[in-house]
C-alpha positions as a printed NumPy array, in Angstrom:
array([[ 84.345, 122.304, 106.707],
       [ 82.024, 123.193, 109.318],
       [ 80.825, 126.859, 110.639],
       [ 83.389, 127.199, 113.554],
       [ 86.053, 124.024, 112.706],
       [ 89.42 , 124.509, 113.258],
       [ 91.455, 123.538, 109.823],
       [ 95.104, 123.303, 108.886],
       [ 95.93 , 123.637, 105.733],
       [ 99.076, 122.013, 105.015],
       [100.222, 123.519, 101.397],
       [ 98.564, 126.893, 101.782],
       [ 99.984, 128.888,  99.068],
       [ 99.424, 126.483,  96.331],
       [ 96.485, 126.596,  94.088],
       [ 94.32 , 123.91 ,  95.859],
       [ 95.166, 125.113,  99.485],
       [ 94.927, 128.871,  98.582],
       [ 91.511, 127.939,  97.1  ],
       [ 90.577, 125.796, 100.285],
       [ 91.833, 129.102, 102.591],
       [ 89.164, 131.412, 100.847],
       [ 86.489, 128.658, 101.282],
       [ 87.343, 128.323, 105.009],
       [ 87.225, 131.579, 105.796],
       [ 84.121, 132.745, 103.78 ],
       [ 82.115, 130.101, 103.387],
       [ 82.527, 128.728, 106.893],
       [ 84.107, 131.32 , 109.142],
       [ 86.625, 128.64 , 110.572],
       [ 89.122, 129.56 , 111.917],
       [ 92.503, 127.828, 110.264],
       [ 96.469, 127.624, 109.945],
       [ 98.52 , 127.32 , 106.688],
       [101.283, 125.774, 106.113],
       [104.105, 127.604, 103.683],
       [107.61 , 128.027, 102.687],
       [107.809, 131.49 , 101.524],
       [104.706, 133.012, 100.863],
       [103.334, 133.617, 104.409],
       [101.744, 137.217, 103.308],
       [ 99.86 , 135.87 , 100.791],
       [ 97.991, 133.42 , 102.685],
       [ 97.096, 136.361, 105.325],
       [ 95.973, 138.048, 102.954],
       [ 93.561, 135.   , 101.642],
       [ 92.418, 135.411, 105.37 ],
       [ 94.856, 132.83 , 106.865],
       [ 94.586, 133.415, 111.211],
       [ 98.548, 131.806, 111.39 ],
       [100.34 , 130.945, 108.783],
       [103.496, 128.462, 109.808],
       [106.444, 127.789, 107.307],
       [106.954, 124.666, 107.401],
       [110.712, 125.144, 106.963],
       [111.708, 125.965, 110.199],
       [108.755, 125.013, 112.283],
       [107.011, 121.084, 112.448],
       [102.873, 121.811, 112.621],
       [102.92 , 118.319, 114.621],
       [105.298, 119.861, 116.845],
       [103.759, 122.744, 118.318],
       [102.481, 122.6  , 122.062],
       [ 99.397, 124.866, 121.165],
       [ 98.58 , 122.252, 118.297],
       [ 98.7  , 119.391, 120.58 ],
       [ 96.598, 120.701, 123.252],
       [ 93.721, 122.408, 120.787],
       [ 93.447, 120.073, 118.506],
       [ 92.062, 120.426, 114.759],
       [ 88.934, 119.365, 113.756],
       [ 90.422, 119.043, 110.248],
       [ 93.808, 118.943, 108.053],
       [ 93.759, 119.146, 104.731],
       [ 96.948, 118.123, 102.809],
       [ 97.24 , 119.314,  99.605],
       [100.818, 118.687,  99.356],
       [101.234, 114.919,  99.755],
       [104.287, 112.873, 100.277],
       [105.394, 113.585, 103.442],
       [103.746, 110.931, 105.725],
       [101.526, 113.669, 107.519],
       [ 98.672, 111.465, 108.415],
       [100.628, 109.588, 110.911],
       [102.026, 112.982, 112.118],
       [ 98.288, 114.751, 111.725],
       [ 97.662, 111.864, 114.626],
       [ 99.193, 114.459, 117.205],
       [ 97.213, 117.504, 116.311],
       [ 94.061, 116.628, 115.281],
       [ 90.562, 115.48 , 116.678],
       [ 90.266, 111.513, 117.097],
       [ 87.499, 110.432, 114.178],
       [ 84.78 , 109.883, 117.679],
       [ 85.137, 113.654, 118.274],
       [ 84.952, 114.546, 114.409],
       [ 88.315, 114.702, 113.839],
       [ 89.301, 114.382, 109.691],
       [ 92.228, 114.548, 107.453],
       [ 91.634, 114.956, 103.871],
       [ 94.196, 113.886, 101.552],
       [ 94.127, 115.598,  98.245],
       [ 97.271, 114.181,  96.447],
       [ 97.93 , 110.954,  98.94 ],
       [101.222, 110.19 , 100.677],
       [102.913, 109.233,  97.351],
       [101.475, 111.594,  94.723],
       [103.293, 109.866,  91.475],
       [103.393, 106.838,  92.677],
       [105.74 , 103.907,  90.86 ],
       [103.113, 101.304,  89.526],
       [105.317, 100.172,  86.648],
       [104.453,  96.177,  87.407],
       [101.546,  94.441,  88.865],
       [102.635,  93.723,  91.872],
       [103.398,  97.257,  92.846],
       [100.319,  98.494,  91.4  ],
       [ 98.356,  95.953,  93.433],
       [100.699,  97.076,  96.898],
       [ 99.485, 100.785,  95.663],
       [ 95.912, 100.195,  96.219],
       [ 96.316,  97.86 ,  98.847],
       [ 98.231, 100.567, 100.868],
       [ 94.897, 103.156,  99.791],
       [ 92.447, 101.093, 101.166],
       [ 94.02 , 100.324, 104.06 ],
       [ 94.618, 103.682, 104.609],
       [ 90.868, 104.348, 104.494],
       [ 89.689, 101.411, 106.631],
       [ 92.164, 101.358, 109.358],
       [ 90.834, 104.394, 110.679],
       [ 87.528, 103.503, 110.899],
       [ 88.275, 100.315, 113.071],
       [ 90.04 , 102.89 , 114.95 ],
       [ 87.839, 105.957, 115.616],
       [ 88.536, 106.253, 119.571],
       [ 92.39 , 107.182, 118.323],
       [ 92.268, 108.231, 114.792],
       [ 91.078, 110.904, 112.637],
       [ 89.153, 109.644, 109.69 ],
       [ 90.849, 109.421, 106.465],
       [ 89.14 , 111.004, 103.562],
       [ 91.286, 111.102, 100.238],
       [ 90.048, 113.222,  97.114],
       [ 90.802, 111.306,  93.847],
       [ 91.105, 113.432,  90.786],
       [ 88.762, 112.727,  87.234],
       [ 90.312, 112.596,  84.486],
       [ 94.004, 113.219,  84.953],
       [ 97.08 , 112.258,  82.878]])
């Protein structure tokens, strides 16, 4: 995250996204959106500009979204499909656009046999490198692996 970027953070009141809200804000100064359910207060109060729940509103959705796009998204929820949907709201990865996946689009993921763990990866990597034959229409992809978890 850049001085000035525009972020949404999709996941905002968890402990990753409420985390990435105070390093927006202070480190950075971007300005940003969060994405919640119920706790819209507490993200304003971790310095959130617009907090959206998620509930009743779709981020890809709104008109304001579309025409100011975001330089980048960063999902900490996972599981919903939102890079395809971030494709509507967000810089193309020519103008610096990003969407950084912190859990993936499947975060517990059914690798029980060889074949789907192989289909697992396969769907990763593709996920990385698509983009970047792509940058004139897509953000770049950017996912965060964890160390060391069970």
């Amino acid at each position: 995250v850049k001085h000035g970027d525009r972020v949404l953070i999709l996941g905002g009141s968890g402990g990753v996204g409420s985390a990435a809200i105070q390093i927006a804000k202070n480190h950075a100064k971007a300005s940003f959106i969060a994405t919640t359910s119920t706790q819209s207060e507490f993200c304003k109060n971790l310095g959130a500009d617009q907090v959206i729940n998620y509930q009743s509103q779709n981020w890809w959705e709104v008109d304001k979204f579309q025409e100011d796009k975001f330089d980048i998204i960063i999902d900490t929820v996972g599981g919903g499909n939102f890079y395809e949907r971030a494709e509507k709201v967000l810089k193309t990865c020519k103008q610096g656009g990003s969407f950084v996946a912190v859990t993936g689009d499947n975060p517990k993921p059914d690798c029980n046999t060889s074949w789907k763990l192989i289909k697992f990866f396969a769907k990763m990597g593709w996920q990385v490198l698509y983009p970047k034959l792509k940058t004139t229409t897509l953000p770049k992809y950017v996912l965060v692996v964890p160390h060391g978890e069970t």
